[in-house]
N, C-alpha and C positions, 0 to 999 in steps of 0.2 A: 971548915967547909961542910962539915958533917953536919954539925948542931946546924947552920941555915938549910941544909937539902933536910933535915927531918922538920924545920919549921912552915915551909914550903907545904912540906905533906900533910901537916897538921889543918893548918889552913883550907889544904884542897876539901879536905875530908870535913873539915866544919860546915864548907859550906854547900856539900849536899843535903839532903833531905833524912832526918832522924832514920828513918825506917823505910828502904825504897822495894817494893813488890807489895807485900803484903794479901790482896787480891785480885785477878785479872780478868775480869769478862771478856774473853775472845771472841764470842757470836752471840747473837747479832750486834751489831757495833752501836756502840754509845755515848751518849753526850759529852762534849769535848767544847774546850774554852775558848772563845774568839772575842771578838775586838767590842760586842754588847756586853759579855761576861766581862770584859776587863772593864768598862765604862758604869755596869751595874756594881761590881764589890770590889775594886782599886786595886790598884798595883800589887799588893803584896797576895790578895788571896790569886789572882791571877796565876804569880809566879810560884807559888803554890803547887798551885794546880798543874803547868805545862815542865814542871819539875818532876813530878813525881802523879801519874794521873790516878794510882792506884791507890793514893794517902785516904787519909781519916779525913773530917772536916776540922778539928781542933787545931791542925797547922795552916790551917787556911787564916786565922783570924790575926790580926782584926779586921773587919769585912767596912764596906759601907752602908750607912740605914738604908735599907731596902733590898740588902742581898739575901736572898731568903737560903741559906745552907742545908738546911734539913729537905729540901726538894731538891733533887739530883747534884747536890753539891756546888747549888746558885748559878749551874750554867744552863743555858738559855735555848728556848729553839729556835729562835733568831740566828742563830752561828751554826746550826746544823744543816748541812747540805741535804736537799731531798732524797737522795739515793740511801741516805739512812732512816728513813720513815717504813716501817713495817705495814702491810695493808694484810689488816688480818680479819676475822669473822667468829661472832659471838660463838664460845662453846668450842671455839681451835683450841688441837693442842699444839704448845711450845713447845720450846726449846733454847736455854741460855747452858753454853760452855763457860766454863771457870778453872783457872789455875791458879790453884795456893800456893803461892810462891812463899809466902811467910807464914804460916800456920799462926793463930792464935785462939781458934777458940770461942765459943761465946755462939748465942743466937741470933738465928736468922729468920729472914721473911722475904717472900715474891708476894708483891700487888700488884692492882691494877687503881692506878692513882688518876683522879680528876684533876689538871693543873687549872684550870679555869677559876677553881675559887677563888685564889691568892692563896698566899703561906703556905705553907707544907700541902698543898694538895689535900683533895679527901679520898678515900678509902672509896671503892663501886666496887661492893660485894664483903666477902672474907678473904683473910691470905688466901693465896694460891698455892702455896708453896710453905710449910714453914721447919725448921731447924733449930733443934734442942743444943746442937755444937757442930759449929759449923767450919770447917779446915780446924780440924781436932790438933791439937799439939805434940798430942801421943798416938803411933799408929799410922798407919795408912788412909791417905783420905777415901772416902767412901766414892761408891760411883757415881753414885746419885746425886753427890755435890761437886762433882766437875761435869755431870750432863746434868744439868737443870730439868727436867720433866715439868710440866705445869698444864692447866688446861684454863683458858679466858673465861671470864663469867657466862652465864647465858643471855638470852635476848631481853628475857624481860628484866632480868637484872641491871644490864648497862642501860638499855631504854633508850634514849635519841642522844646520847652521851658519846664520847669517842667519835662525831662522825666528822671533824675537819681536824687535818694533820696539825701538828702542836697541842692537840686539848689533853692528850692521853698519854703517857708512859706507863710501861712495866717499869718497877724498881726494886731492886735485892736490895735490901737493907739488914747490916752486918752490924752489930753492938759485937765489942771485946772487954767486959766488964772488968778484965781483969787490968786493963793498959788505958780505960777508959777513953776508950778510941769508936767512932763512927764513922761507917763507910756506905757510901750511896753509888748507886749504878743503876742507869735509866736509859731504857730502849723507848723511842718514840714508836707509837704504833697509832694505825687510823682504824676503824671499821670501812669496809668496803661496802660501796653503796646498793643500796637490797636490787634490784632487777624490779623496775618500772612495772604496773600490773597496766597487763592488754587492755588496749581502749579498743579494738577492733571489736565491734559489735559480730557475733554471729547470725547470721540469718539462718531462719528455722523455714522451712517451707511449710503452710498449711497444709496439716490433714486433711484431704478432699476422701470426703466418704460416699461413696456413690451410690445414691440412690436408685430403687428401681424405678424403672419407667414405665407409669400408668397409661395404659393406651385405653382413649374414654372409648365406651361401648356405646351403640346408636342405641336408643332403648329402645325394646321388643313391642312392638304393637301388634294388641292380640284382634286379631278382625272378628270388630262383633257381628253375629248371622242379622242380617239388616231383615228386621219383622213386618212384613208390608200386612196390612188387614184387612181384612178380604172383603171386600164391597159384595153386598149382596146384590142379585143381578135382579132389576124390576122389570118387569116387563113394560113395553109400552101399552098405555092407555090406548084398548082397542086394537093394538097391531095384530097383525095378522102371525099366528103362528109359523119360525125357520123350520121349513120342512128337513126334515130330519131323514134320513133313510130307515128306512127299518120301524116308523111308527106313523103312530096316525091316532089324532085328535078325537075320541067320545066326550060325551056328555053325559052317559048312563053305561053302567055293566050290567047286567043281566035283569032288565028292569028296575033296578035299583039308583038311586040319584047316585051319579058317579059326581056329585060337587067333592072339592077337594080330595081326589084318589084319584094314583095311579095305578092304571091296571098293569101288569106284566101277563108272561105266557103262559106262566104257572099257577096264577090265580091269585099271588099278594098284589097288596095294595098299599101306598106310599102317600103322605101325602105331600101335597106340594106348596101349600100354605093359600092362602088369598089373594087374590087378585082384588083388591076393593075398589077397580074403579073397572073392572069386569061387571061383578054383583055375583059373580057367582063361581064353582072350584071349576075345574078343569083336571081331565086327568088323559094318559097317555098309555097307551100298549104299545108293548116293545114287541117288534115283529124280529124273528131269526131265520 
């Protein structure tokens, strides 16, 4: 009864998984095997995988042609529930928790992996993250490798890259040279979409500069002195001299031909031009 209950245990024990922990990303949650993973790399890597999620990829094989292992350990975002898609922003910083449940040793690396080529994904940027010995064998593990620290590339780095959920993972990638063991672990993450730029035109209200207001002026008109020219007064032909008060008509002063003179009271004499249709001067004393 002995020898069968120790063969019993033998058995149980074969057929777990060589090595089960080894290392456990506990935040943010990560890719995990469903019913396109078991239809892309077959049965066994499957059972694999839902045996032990924390394995190497080299007990995952033999796979099927097309299961690409070196990218998140061939499983799929096809099987991953939305609520595990990260929506993160060029230049964030992370954060992945890990526990070394099995220490081994060996280096490590955080990317940020383009899945859209095919195969292993490409590199967008340099590590994020990288590790000379990573869950040391000797010693305490460090703190920096059970909190992940990291920060995502910047904008012009990633570029129009990461912007629909499934294109992109973060991935911890473990080598243990010494047990020749690899270990994948892949956080989906999206970029969150940039904030739409305003089409709402601004209206600006014209500058109104106000002018002064010219009030026209009548213009000045200067009144010219109106020059009337003096008509010289002819006498009439033959008329009889307008009696004047205070004078009276000769024809001589003092025996003397008074033609053209006028006498006054005082003795000058003036003359007063020609009469030519008289024949002869005419002159006037002023009486006072």
């Amino acid at each position: 009864m002995v020898y069968v209950a120790a063969t019993f245990a033998l058995l149980a024990l074969a057929r777990l998984p060589a090595v089960l922990g080894h290392a456990r990303v506990s935040s943010p949650p990560i890719r995990s095997p469903g019913n396109n993973f078991l239809q892309q790399c077959g049965q066994s890597s499957f059972q694999s995988v839902t045996g032990d999620p924390t394995g190497h990829i080299e007990e995952q094989e033999p796979v099927n042609a097309g299961c690409e292992l070196t990218l998140c350990r061939g499983m799929l975002f096809s099987d991953q529930p939305s609520s595990n898609v990260q929506t993160v922003q060029p230049s964030q910083a992370m954060e992945m928790g890990v526990d070394c449940t099995i220490p081994h040793g060996g280096p490590a690396n955080v990317s940020l992996i383009d899945t859209t080529v095919g195969g292993s994904g490409a590199f967008i940027g340099s590590f994020l993250k990288t590790f000379d010995d990573f869950c040391p064998t000797s010693g305490p593990t460090p703190a920096d490798q059970t909190q992940l620290q990291y920060t995502l590339p910047d904008a012009n780095t990633i570029g129009n890259k990461c912007q629909n959920a499934g294109d992109c993972v973060v991935q911890l990638f473990w080598a243990t040279p010494d047990f020749s063991q690899n270990y994948y672990y892949c956080v989906d993450v999206v970029m969150a979409a940039a904030a739409p730029p305003s089409t709402t035109a601004q209206v600006v209200p014209p500058t109104v500069v106000a002018q002064p207001t010219t009030v026209a002026q009548p213009p000045t008109v200067v009144a010219q002195p109106t020059t009337v020219a003096a008509q010289p007064t002819v006498p009439a032909v033959n008329a009889p001299e307008a009696s004047v008060p205070g004078t009276r008509l000769v024809t001589s002063v003092g025996g003397a031909s008074a033609t053209g003179l006028v006498a006054n009271v005082n003795g000058t004499t003036q003359f007063t031009g020609n009469n030519a249709n008289a024949g002869r001067r005419r002159a006037r004393i002023l009486w006072f």
